[in-house]
C-alpha positions in Angstrom: 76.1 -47.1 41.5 73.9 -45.3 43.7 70.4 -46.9 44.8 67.2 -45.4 43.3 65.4 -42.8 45.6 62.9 -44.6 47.5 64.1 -47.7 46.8 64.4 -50.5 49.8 68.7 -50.0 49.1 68.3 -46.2 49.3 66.2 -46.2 52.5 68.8 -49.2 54.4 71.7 -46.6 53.4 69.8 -43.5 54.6 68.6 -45.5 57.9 72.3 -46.5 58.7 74.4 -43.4 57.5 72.6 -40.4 57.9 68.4 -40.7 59.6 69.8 -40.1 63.4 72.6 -38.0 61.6 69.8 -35.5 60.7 67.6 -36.4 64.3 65.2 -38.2 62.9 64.9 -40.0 65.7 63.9 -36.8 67.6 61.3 -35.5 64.5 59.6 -39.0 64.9 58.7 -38.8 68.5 57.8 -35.3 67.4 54.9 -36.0 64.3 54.0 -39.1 66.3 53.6 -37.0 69.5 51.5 -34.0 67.3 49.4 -36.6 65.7 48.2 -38.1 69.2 48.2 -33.7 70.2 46.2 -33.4 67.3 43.7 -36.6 67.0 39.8 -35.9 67.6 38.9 -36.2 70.7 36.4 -39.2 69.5 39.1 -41.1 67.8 41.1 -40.6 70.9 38.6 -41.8 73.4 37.8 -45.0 71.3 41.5 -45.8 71.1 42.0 -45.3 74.3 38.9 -47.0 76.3 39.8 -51.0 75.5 42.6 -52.9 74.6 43.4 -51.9 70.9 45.7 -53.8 67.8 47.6 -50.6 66.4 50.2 -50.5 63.7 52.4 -48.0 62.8 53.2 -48.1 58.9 56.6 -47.3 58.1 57.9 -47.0 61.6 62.1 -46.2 61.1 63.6 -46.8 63.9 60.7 -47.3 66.2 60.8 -44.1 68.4 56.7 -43.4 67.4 56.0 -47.0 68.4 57.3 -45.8 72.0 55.4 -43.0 71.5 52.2 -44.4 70.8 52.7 -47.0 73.3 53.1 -43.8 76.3 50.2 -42.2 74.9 47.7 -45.6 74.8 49.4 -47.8 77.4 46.5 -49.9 77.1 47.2 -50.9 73.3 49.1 -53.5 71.5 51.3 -51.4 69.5 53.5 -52.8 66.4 55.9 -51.4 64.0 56.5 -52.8 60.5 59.0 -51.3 57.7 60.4 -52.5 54.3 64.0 -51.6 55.6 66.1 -54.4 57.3 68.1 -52.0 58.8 65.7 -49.6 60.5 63.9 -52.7 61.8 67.5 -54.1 63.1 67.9 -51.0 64.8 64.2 -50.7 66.0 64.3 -53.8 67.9 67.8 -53.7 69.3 66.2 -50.2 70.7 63.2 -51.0 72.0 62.7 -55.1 71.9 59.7 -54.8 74.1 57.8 -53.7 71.0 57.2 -56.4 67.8 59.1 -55.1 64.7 57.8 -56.1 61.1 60.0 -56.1 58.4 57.8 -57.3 55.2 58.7 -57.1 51.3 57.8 -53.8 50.1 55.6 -53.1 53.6 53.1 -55.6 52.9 50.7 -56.0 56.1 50.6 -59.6 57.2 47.9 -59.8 59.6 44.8 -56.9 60.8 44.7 -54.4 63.2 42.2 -52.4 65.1 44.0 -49.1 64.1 46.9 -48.8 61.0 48.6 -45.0 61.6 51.4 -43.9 58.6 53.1 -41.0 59.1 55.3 -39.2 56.7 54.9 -42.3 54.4 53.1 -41.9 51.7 54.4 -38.4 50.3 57.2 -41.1 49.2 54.8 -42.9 46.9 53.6 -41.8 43.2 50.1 -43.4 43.7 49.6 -42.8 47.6 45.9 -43.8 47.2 46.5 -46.7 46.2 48.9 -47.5 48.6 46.4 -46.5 51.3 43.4 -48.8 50.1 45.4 -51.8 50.2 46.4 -50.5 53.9 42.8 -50.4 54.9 41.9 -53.9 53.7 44.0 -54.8 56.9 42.7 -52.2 59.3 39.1 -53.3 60.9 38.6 -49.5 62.3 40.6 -46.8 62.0 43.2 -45.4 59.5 45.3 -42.5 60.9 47.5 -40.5 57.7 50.4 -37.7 58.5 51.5 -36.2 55.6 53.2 -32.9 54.8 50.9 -30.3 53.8 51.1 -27.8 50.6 55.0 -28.6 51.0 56.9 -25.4 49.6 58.8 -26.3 45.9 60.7 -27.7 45.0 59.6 -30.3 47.5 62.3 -32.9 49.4 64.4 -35.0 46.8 62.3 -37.7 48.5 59.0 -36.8 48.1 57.0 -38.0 44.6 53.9 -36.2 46.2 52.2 -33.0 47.2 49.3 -32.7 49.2 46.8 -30.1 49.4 43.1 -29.4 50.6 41.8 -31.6 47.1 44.2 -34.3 47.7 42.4 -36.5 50.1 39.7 -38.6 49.0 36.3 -38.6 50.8 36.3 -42.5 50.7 39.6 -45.2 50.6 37.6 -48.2 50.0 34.4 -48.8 52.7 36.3 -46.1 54.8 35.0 -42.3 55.2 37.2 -39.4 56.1 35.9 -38.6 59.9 38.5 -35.2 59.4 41.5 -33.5 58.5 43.4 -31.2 60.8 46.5 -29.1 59.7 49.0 -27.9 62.0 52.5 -26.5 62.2 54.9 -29.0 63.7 58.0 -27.0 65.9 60.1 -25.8 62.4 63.6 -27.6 63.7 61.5 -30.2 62.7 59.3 -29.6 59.2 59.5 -26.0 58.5 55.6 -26.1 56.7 52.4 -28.0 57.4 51.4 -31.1 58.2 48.0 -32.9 57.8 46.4 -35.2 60.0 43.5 -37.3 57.9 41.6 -39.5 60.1 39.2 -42.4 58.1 36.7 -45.0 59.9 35.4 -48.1 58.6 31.6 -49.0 58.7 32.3 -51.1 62.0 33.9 -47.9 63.5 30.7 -45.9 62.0 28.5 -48.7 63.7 30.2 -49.2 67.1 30.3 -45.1 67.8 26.9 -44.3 66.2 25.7 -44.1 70.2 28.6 -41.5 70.7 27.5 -38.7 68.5 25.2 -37.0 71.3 28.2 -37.0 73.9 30.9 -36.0 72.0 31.8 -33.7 69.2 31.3 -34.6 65.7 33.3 -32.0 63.8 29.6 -30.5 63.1 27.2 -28.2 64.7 25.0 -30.4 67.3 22.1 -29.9 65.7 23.5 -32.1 62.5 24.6 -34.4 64.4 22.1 -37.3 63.5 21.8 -36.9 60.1 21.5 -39.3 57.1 24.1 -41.7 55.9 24.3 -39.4 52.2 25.2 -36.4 54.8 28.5 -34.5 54.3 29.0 -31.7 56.6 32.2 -29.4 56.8 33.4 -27.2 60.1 36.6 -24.9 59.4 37.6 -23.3 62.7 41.2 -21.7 62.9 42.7 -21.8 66.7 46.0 -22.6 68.7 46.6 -25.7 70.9 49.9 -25.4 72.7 51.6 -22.9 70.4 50.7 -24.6 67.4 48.7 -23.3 65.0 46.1 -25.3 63.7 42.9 -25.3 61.2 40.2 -28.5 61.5 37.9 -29.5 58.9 36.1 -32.1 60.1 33.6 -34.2 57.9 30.9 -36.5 59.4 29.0 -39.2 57.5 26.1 -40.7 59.3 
């Protein structure tokens, strides 16, 4: 009898039979690679300007962990998935990188930064899901999902995102933005969403950035109040990818 979809036994068989079958390895280094492409510049710089704890949720076979790593050689960067096999096979790839492999994904221990991508489409109750993700995350949570996904959706996926589906807050957290882009269509023939959230330390620590660097907002709206909600929608291309931004600030 076959194993539920989405089930721990279902994911083990699809991570040994048929994930590098269908290049998944190749369409991980890909999102992972878009979502560093595609992360405000903000984000970027504060990941990047000190030594960081970074986990990636969910991490298959471990290629975006090597991607991360490339992209913020400075950071301590971790994978952790429910699957024994695509851990087994993540660290016999790259065993310079700590592999994870909890009871359904359960985080053991914080980090600085917690990035899932392509994860929580998988989930009925994603939301939930994410706010017991930021309980272990101390700044930033990065989310990568597929974006108004064309039906009838993947066999896989329980969930469909759209401009309403991401909540302003997941616990003390605050969206800081959401960026859609097209990934390269060998890949994901549709959108995909980037959703960035900060905690009130990341809030605190970056406060004295919000002259120097852009906020998602006009400068003038820059320093507003903490109640303050403000929206930018600009449509342009970065490296052949088309992409729309809709930032939100919360000061």
């Amino acid at each position: 009898m076959a194993a539920p979809i989405n089930s721990r036994g279902w994911w083990n068989c699809y991570f040994e039979s048929q994930w590098e079958d269908n290049h998944g390895r190749e369409q991980t280094r890909h999102f992972i690679s878009l979502l560093v492409n595609y992360l405000p510049s903000k984000e970027h710089q504060w990941i990047s300007r000190e030594r960081r704890s970074v986990l990636d949720w969910g991490c298959a076979l471990g290629d975006g962990v090597d991607v991360l790593r490339s992209a913020f050689p400075c950071c301590e960067i971790s994978g952790l998935d429910f699957s024994q096999v695509a851990v087994e096979k993540a660290r016999a790839a790259y065993p310079q990188y700590q592999f994870l492999l909890t009871d359904d994904g359960v985080i053991p221990s914080n980090y600085d930064v917690i990035v899932t991508s392509n994860c929580l489409e998988h989930y009925p109750q994603p939301f939930e899901l994410a706010a017991r993700h930021v309980e272990h995350s101390r700044y930033l949570y990065l989310v990568m999902v597929p974006f108004e996904e064309p039906e009838p959706v993947h066999e896989s996926h329980v969930q469909r995102f759209t401009i309403n589906s991401f909540p302003d807050e997941i616990g003390a957290f605050k969206k800081l933005s959401l960026t859609v882009f097209r990934p390269l269509p060998q890949y994901w023939n549709a959108p995909q969403a980037l959703v960035c959230y900060g905690s009130p330390e990341y809030h605190a620590e970056t406060a004295a950035w919000r002259d120097g660097l852009d906020c998602g907002t006009e400068a003038s709206s820059c320093p507003g109040s903490a109640q303050a909600v403000r929206l930018r929608i600009a449509g342009h291309r970065r490296n052949g990818h088309q992409t729309q931004q809709i930032a939100s600030s919360h000061w």
